[in-house]
C-alpha positions as CSV (number, residue, x, y, z in Angstrom):
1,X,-77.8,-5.6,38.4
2,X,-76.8,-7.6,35.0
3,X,-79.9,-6.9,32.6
4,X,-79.5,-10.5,31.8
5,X,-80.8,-11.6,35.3
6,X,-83.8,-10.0,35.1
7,X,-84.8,-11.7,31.6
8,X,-88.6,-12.2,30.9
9,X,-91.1,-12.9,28.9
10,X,-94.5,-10.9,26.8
11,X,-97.9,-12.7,28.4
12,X,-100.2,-9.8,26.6
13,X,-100.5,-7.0,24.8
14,X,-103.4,-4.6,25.2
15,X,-102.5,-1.1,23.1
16,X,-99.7,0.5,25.1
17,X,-100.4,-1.6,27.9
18,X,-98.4,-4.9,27.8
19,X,-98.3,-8.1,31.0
20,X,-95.3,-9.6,31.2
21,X,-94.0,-12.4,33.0
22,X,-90.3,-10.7,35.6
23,X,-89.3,-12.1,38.8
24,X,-87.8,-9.3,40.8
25,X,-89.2,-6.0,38.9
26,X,-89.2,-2.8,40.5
27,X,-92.7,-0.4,40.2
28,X,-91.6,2.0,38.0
29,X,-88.1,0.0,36.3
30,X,-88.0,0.5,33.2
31,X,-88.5,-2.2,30.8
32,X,-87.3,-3.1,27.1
33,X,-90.1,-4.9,25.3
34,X,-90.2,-7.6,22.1
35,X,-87.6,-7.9,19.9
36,X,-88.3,-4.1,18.8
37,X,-86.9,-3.4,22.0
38,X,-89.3,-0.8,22.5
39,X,-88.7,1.3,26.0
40,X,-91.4,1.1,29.1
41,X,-92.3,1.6,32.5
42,X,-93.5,-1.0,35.4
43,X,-96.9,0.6,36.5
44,X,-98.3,-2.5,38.5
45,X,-96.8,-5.7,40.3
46,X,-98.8,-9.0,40.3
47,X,-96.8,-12.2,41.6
48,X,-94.4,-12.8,39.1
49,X,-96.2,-10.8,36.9
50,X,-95.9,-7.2,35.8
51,X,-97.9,-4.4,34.0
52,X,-95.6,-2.2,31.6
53,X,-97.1,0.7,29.7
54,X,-94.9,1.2,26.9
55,X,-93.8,4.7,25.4
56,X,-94.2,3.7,21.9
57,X,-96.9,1.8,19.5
58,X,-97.0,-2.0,20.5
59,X,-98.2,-3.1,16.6
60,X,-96.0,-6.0,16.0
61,X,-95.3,-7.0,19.3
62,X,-96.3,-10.7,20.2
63,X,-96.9,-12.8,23.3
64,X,-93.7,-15.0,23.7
65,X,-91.1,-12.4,22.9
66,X,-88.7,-11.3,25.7
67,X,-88.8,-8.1,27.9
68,X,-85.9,-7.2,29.8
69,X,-86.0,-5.3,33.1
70,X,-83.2,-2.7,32.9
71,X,-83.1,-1.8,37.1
72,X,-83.5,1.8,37.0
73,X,-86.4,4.6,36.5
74,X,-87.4,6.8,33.9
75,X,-84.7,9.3,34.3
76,X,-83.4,11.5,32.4
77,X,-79.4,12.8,31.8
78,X,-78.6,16.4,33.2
79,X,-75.2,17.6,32.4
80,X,-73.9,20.2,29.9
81,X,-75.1,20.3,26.5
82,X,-79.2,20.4,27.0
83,X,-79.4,24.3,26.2
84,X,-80.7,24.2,22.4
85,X,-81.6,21.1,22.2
86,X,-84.7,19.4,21.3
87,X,-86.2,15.8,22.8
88,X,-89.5,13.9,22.5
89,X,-91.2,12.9,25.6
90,X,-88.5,10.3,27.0
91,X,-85.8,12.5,26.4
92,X,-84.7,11.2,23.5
93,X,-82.4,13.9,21.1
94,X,-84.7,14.1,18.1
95,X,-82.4,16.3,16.0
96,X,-79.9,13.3,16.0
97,X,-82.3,10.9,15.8
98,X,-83.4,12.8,11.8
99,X,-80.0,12.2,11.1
100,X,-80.1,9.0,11.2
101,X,-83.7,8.0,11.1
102,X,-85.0,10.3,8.9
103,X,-88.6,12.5,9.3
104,X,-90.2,9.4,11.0
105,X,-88.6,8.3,14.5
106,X,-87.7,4.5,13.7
107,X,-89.3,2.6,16.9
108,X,-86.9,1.2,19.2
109,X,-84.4,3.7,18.4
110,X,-82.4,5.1,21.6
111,X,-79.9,7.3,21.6
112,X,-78.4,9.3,24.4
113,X,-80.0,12.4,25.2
114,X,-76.4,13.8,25.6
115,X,-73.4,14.2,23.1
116,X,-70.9,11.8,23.9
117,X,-68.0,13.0,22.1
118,X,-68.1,16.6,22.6
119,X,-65.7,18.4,25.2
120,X,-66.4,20.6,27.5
121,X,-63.7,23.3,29.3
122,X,-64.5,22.1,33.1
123,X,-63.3,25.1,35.7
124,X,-63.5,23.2,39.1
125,X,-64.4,25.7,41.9
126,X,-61.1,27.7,43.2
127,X,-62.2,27.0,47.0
128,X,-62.6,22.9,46.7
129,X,-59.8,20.7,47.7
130,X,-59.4,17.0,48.4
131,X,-60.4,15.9,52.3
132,X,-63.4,18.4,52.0
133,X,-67.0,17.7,53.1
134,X,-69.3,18.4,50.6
135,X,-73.3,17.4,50.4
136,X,-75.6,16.8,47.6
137,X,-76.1,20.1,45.9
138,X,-72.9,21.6,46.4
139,X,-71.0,23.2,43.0
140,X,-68.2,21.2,41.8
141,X,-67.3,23.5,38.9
142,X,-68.8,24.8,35.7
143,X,-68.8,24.5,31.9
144,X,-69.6,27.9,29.8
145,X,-72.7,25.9,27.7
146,X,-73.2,29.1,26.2
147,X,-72.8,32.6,25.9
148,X,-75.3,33.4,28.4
149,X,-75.6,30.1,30.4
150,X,-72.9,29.0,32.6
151,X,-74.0,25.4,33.9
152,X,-72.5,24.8,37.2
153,X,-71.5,21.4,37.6
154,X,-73.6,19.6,41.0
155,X,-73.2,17.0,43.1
156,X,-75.9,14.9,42.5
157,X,-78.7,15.2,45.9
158,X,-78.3,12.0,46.8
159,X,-74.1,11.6,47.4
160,X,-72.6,13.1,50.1
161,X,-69.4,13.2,51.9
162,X,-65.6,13.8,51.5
163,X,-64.0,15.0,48.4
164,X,-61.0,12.7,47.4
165,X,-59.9,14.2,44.4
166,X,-61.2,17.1,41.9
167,X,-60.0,16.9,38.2
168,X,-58.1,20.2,37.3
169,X,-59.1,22.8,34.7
170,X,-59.5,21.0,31.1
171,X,-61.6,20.0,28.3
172,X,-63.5,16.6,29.2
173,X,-66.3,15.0,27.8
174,X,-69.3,13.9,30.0
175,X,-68.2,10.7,30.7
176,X,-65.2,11.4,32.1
177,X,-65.0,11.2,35.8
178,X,-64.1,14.7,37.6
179,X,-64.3,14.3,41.2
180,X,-64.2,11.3,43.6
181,X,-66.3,11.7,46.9
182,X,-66.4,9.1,49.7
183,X,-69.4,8.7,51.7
184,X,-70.0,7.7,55.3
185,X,-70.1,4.3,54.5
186,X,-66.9,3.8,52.7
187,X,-68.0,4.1,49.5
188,X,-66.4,5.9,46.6
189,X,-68.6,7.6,43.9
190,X,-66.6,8.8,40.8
191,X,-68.9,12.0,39.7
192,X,-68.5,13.1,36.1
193,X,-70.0,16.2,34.1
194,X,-73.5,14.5,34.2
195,X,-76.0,12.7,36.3
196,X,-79.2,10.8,35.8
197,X,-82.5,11.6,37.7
198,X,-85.6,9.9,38.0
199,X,-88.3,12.1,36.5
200,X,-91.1,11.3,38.6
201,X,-89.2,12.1,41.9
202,X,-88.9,16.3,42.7
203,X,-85.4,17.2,43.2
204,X,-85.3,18.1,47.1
205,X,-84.1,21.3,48.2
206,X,-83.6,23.3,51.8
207,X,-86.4,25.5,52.0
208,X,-89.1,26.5,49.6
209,X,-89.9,30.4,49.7
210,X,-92.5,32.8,48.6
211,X,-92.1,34.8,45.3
212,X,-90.8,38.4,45.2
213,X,-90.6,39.4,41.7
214,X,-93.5,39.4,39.0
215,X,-92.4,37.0,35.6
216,X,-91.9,39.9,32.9
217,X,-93.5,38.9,29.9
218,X,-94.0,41.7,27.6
219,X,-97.9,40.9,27.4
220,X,-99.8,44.1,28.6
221,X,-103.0,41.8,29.9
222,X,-100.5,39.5,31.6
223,X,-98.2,41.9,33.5
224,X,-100.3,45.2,34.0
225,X,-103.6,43.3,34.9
226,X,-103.0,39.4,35.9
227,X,-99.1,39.2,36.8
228,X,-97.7,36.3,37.5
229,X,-94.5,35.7,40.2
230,X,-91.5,34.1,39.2
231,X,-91.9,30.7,40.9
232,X,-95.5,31.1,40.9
233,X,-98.4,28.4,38.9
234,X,-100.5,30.0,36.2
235,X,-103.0,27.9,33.6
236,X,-104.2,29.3,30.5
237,X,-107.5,27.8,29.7
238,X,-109.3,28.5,26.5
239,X,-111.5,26.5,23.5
240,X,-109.7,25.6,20.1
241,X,-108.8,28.5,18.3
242,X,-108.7,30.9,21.3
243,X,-105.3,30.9,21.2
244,X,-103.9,29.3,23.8
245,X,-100.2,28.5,22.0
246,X,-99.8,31.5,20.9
247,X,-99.9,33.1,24.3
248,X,-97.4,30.4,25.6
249,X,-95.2,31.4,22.7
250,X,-94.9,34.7,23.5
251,X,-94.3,34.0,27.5
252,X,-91.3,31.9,25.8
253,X,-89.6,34.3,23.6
254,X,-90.2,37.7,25.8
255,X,-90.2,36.5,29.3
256,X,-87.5,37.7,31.5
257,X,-86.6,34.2,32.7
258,X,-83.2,32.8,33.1
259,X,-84.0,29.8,31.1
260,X,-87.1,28.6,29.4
261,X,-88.4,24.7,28.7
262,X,-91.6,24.3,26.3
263,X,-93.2,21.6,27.0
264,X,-95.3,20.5,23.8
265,X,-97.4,17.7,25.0
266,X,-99.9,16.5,22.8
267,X,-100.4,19.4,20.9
268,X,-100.9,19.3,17.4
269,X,-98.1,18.7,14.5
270,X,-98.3,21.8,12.8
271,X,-97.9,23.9,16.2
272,X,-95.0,22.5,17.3
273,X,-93.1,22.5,14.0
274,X,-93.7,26.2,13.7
275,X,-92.4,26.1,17.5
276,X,-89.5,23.9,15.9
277,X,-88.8,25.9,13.2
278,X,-89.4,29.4,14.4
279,X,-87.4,29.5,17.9
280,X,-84.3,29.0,16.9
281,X,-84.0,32.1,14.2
282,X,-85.6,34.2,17.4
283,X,-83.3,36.5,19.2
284,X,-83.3,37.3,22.5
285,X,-84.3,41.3,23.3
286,X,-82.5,40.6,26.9
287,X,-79.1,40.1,25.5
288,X,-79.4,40.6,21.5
289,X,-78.1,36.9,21.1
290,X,-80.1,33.6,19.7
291,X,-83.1,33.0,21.7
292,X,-82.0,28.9,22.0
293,X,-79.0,29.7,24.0
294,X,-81.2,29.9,26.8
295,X,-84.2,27.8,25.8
296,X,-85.1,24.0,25.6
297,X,-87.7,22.1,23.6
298,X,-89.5,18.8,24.6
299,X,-91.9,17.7,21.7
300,X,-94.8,15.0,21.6
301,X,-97.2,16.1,19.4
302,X,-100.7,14.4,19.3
303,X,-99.7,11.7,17.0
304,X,-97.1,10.3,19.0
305,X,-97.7,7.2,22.1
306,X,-99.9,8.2,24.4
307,X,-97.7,7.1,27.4
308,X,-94.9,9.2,26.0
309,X,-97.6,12.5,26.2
310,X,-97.7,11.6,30.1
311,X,-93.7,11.3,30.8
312,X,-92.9,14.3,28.7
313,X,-94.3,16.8,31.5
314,X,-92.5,14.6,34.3
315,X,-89.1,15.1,32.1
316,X,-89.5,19.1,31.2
317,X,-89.8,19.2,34.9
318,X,-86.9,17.6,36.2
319,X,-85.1,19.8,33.5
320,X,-86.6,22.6,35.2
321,X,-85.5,21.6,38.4
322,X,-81.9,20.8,37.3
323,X,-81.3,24.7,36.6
324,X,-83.4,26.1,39.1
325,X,-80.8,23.6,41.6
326,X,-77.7,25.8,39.5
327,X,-79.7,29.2,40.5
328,X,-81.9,30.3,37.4
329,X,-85.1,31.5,37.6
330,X,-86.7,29.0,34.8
331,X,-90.2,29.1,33.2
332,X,-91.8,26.0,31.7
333,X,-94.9,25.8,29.9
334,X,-96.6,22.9,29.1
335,X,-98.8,22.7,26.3
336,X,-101.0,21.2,27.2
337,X,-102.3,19.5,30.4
338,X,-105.7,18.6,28.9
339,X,-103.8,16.0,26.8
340,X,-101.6,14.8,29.8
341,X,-104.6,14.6,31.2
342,X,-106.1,12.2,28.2
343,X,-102.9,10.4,28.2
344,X,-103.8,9.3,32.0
345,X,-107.7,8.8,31.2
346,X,-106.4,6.4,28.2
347,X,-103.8,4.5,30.6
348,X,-106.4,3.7,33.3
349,X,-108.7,3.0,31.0
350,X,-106.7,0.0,29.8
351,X,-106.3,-1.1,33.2
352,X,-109.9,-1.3,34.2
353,X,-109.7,1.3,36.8
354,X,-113.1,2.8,38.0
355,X,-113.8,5.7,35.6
356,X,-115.0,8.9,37.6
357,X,-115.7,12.6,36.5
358,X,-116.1,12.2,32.1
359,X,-113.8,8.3,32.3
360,X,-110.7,10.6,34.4
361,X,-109.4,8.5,37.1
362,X,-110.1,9.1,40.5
363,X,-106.3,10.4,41.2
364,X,-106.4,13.1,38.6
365,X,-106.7,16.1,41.1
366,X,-104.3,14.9,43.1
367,X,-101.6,14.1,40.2
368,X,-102.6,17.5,38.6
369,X,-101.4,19.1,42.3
370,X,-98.5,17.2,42.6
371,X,-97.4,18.4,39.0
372,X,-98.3,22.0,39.9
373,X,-96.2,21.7,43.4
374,X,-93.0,20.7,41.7
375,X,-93.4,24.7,41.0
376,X,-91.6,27.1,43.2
377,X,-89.2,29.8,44.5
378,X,-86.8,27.8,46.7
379,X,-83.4,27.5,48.5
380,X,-81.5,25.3,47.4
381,X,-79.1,22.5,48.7
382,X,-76.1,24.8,47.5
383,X,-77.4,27.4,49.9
384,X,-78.6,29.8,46.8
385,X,-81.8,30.9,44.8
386,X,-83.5,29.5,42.0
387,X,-87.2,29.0,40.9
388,X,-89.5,27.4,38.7
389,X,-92.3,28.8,37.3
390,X,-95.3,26.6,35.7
391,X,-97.7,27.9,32.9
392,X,-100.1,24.7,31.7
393,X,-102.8,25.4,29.0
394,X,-105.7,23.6,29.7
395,X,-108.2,22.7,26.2
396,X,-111.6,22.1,27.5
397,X,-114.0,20.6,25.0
398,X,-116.5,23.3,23.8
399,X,-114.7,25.9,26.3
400,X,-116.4,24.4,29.6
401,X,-114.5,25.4,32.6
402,X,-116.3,23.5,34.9
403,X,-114.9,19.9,33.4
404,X,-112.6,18.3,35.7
405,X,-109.1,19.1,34.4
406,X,-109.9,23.1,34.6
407,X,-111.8,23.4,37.7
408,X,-109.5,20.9,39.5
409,X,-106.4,22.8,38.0
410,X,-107.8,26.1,38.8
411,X,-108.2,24.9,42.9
412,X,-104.4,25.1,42.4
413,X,-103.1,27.3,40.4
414,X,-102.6,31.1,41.5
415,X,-102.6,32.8,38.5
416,X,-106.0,32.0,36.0
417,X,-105.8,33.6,32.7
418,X,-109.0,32.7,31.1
419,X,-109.1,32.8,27.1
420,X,-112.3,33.7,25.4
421,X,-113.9,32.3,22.1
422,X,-115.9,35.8,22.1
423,X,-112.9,37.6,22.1
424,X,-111.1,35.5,20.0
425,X,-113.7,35.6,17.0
426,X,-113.9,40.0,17.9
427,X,-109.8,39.5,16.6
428,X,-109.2,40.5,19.7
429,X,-105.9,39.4,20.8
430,X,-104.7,38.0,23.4
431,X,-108.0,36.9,24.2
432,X,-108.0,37.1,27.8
433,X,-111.0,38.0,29.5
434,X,-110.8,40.5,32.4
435,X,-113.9,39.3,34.1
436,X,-112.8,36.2,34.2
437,X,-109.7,35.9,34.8
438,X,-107.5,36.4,38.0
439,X,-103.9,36.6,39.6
440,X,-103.3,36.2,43.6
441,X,-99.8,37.9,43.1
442,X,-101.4,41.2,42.9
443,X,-100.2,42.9,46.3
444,X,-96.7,41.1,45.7
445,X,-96.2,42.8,42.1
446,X,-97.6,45.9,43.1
447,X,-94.3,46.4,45.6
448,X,-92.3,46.1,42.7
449,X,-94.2,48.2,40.5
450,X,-93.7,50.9,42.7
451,X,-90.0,50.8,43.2
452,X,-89.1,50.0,39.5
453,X,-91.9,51.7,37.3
454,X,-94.6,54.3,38.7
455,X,-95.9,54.9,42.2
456,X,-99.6,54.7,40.6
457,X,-99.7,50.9,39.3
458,X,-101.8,49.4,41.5
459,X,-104.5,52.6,41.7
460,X,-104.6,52.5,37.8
461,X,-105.0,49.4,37.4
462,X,-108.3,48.9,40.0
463,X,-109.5,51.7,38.4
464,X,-109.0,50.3,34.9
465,X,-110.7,47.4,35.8
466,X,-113.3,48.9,37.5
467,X,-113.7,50.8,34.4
468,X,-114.2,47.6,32.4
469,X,-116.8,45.8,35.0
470,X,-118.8,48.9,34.4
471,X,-118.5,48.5,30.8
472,X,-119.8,44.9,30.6
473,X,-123.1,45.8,33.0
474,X,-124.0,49.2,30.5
475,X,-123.4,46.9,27.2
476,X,-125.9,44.5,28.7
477,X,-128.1,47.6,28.7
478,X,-127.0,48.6,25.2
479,X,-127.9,45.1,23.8
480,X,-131.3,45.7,25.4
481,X,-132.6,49.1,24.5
482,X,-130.0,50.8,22.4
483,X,-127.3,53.2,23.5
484,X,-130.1,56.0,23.5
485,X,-130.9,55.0,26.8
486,X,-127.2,55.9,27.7
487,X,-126.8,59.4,29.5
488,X,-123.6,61.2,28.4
489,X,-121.5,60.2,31.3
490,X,-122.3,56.4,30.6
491,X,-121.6,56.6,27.0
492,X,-118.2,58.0,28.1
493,X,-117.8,55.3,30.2
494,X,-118.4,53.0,27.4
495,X,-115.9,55.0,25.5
496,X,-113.3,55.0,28.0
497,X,-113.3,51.3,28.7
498,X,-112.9,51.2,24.7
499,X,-109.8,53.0,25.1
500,X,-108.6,50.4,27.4
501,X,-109.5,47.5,25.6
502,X,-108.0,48.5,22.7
503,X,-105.3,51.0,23.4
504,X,-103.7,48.6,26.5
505,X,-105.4,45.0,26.5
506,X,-105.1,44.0,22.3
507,X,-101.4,43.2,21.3
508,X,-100.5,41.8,18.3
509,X,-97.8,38.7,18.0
510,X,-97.3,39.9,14.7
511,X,-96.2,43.6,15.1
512,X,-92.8,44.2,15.3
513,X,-92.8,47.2,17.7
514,X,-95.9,45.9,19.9
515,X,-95.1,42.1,20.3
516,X,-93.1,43.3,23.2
517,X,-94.0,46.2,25.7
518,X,-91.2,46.9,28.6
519,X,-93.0,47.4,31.9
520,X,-92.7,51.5,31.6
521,X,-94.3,51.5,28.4
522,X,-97.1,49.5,30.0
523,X,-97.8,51.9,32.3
524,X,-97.4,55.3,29.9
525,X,-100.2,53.8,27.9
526,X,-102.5,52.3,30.6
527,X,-102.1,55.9,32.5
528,X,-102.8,58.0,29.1
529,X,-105.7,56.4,28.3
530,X,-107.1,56.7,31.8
531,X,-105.8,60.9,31.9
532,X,-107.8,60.8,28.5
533,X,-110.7,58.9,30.0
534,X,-110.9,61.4,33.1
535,X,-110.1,64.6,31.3
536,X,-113.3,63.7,29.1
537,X,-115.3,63.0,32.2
538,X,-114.9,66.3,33.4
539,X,-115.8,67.6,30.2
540,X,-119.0,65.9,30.2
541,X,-119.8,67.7,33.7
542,X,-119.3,70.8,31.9
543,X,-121.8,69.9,29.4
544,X,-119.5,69.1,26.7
545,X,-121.8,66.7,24.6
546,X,-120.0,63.2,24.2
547,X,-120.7,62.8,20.6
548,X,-117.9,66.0,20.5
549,X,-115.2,63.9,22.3
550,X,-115.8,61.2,20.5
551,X,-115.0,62.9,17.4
552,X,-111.2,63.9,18.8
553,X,-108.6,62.4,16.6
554,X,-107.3,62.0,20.0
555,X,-109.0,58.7,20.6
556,X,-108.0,57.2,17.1
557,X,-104.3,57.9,17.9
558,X,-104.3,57.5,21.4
559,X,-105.5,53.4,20.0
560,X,-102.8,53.5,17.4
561,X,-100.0,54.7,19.7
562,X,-98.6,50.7,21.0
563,X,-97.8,50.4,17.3
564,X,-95.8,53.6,16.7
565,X,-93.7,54.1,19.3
566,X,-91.1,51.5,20.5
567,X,-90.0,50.8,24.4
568,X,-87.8,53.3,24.0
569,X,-89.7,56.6,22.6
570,X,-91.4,57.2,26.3
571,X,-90.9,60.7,25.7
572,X,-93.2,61.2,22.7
573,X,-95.7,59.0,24.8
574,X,-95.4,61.4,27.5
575,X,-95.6,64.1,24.8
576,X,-98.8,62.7,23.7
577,X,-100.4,63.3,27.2
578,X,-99.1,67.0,26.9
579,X,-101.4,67.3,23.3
580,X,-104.5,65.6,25.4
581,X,-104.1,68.7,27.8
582,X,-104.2,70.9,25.1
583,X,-106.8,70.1,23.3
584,X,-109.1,69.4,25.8
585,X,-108.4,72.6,27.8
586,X,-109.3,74.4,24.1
587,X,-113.0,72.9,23.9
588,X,-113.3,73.5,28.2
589,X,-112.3,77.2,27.5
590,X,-114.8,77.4,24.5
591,X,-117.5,76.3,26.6
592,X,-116.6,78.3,29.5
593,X,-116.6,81.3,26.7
594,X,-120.3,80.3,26.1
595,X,-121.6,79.6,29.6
């Protein structure tokens, strides 16, 4: 349809929420607004009249100016040339953009989200000829994006039918068309490097499966005690300053996805710059090469529209889907869904709709589930397997976890990594609490532990947590009446879960040789400060008072051990456990001696 059909008219302006006067919109179209020409979205129909929230400030705007209905969704562009990149929240390239609008983004400005003018060497698929039946889904041929990514060139879901011609092997820039495909109908479709998609619609797929293989991050807490599945849903909910971003930050840079989209959605400025600025001089431990070949950045930070906050989770996730269609196992975090969730509270606000729990709308569960289920292991239309896995942070004012947003997210969610202030003022880091957190992928990662790292995982890591539930009841104790009260077996205990908390659960972002610890390490040090733990404990039996054990340089080193060795020194970690047997069989022959 001719945009100039569908000319209309600005009745009023309410914040981001503008009426306007369009005979034949769409729910959903989007709309350009005012003379500005500022982008929006149909959210409500009324006669002839129709309610547009617009991605971008309305000051200046005025009753009488003309809005044009543009006859399509949000959607964004998904072709070659997204790996690196950065965009806002409507997908708009905000590296080009500074080039030519300088720090602040110029409202109204649109470019492309993809570069027009580069080419790309297209290798159609050796099998394809013309009179084939192909389906939406199916690989037409694939562009080397970068080193490590080769994007494989889809049929877009919804085309279908016979293949009447296939470009041959050549460089071609995204517009140009590389494959003709007739449908049932008669129709020709010319299909070229790219497609558009409507963000709000999931990308459909054949079959949607259950994970098998636990999301690698490198955090100790995360993998060893809480793991998460690749195509699984995991929140991270915690106050300000608990440190919420930085645990997303390090699931982005060490995570042993395929791909990785960051989602920063209504965060604060200074969080996402050092996102901005940081990632791309990152490189990636997986294959030694830049850490933005295989990562993609989508930034709205608090100070941008609201409305924008909203779409950019829609748009990280159609990305996310794109891949997962091409076969990658891709991780998105989106940080965070507390200010999505503002961004909705805001928005029906303006409309008048019936406030319910703290001014959310009635529908936020619902849209909070329907973001979490676009997240999945699945197989795809091209018959193989790819996955998405979702990691929101949720903020929740004063660190409440019974307001809406994080009890209805964690009804969905099947990994709960809950951050806490306590911790986070001990410096204790990542402040994950192991009472209160969970994971629901336990059984599934333990199968995997076994065959790839140590037969014991799942044993050791019961009994360190058991270990740590024992803790917290004897330090209610100690806070009571003093650690006198203690017998030598519970100060032990005390000691031992010390040992964990600090020799296996703390990690710092900032050191070089801990910011990442391979799954083997993980286990060396979780089982050496358990052998410690029990070694002691039979000790104790023996009479060995615990004021002696807790004198071992032992302990001290055993606590400093994450930061000396790398993932690659297991044998002086299994060396250390050799010196533990040594010196603790010295002080149980010394008091056999005396007995």
């Amino acid at each position: 349809m001719n945009p100039s059909d569908k000319t209309g008219v600005i009745c009023e302006i309410n914040g981001p929420i503008v009426t306007i006067e369009l005979a034949g919109g769409c729910l959903g179209e989007q709309v350009k607004l005012g003379a500005l020409e500022l982008y929006g979205e149909i959210i409500a129909l009324n006669g002839r009249h129709a309610i547009v929230q617009s991605y971008e400030s309305t000051e200046g705007v005025r009753p009488g100016e003309p809005a044009v209905g543009l006859g399509w969704p949000l959607s964004v562009e998904l072709g070659p040339g997204l790996m690196g990149s950065i965009f806002d929240g409507v997908q708009r390239p905000l590296t080009r953009i500074a080039l030519e609008s300088g720090d602040y983004i110029r409202r109204g400005i649109s470019l492309p989200a993809l570069d027009r003018e580069r080419r790309w060497p297209f290798t159609p698929c050796a099998d394809l000829e013309p009179g084939a039946q192909i389906e939406g889904g199916a690989v037409l041929g694939s562009v080397q994006e970068t080193a490590r990514i080769e994007h494989r060139i889809l049929v877009p879901p919804n085309v279908s039918g016979e293949l009447e011609e296939i470009a041959p092997a050549g460089e071609y820039d995204i517009e140009s068309v590389i494959a003709r495909v007739r449908d049932a109908q008669g129709n020709s479709h010319r299909l070229r490097l790219y497609h558009r998609w409507p963000v709000r619609q999931p990308r459909p797929y054949r079959r949607r499966d259950d994970g098998v293989v636990p999301l690698i991050t490198g955090q100790r807490v995360i993998d060893t005690f809480f793991p998460q599945l690749k195509g699984g849903k995991g929140a991270v909910p915690g106050p300000f300053g608990a440190g919420k971003t930085v645990v997303q930050q390090q699931i982005a840079r060490w995570s042993n996805a395929d791909i990785v989209i960051y989602v920063g959605c209504g965060e604060r400025g200074n969080e996402l710059v050092d996102v901005l600025e940081t990632f791309p001089k990152l490189i990636d431990p997986y294959s030694g090469r830049r850490l933005m070949e295989r990562t993609l950045l989508v930034a709205n930070t608090s100070n941008m529209p609201v409305v924008a906050r909203e779409a950019s989770v829609y748009v990280g996730l159609t990305l996310a889907e794109y891949y997962r269609d091409m076969g990658y196992d891709v991780v998105m975090l989106a940080d965070s869904t507390s200010r999505w969730a503002e961004a909705l509270r805001e928005v029906a606000g303006r409309l008048g709709q019936m406030p319910v729990e703290e001014g959310y709308p009635a529908y936020l569960a619902s849209r909070l589930a329907a973001v979490y289920e676009r997240a999945g292991r699945v197989e795809t239309l091209g018959g193989g397997s790819g996955s998405v896995t979702l990691i929101g942070a949720v903020s929740p004012p004063g660190g409440d976890f019974s307001e809406p947003v994080t009890s209805h997210t964690k009804d969905i969610i099947e990994t709960f990594w809950a951050l806490s202030k306590e911790l986070a003022d001990a410096r204790h880091y990542p402040s994950i609490d192991w009472v209160t957190s969970f994971s629901k992928h336990v059984k599934t990662a333990a199968q995997w532990w076994h065959l790839e790292v140590g037969l014991d995982w799942g044993r050791r890591r019961d009994q360190a947590l058991g270990l740590l539930a024992r803790d917290a009841e004897l330090s209610r104790i100690v806070n009571l009446v003093g650690p006198e009260a203690l017998s030598d077996a519970q100060r032990w205990e005390l000691e031992g879960a010390a040992l964990i908390k600090e020799a296996v659960l703390q990690q710092s972002a900032l050191d070089e040789i801990d910011t990442f610890c391979s799954p083997p390490k993980q286990y060396a040090l979780l089982d050496l400060a358990l052998h410690l733990y029990e070694r002691g404990t039979d000790l104790i039996r023996l009479g060995v008072p615990v004021i002696e054990l807790q004198r071992l340089p032992l302990l001290a080193k055993l606590r400093r051990l994450k930061s000396i060795y790398s993932n690659d020194q297991l044998d002086q970690l299994q060396a250390f456990r050799q010196e533990i047997d040594q010196t603790l069989e010295a002080i149980q022959l010394d008091y056999a001696k005396q007995g």
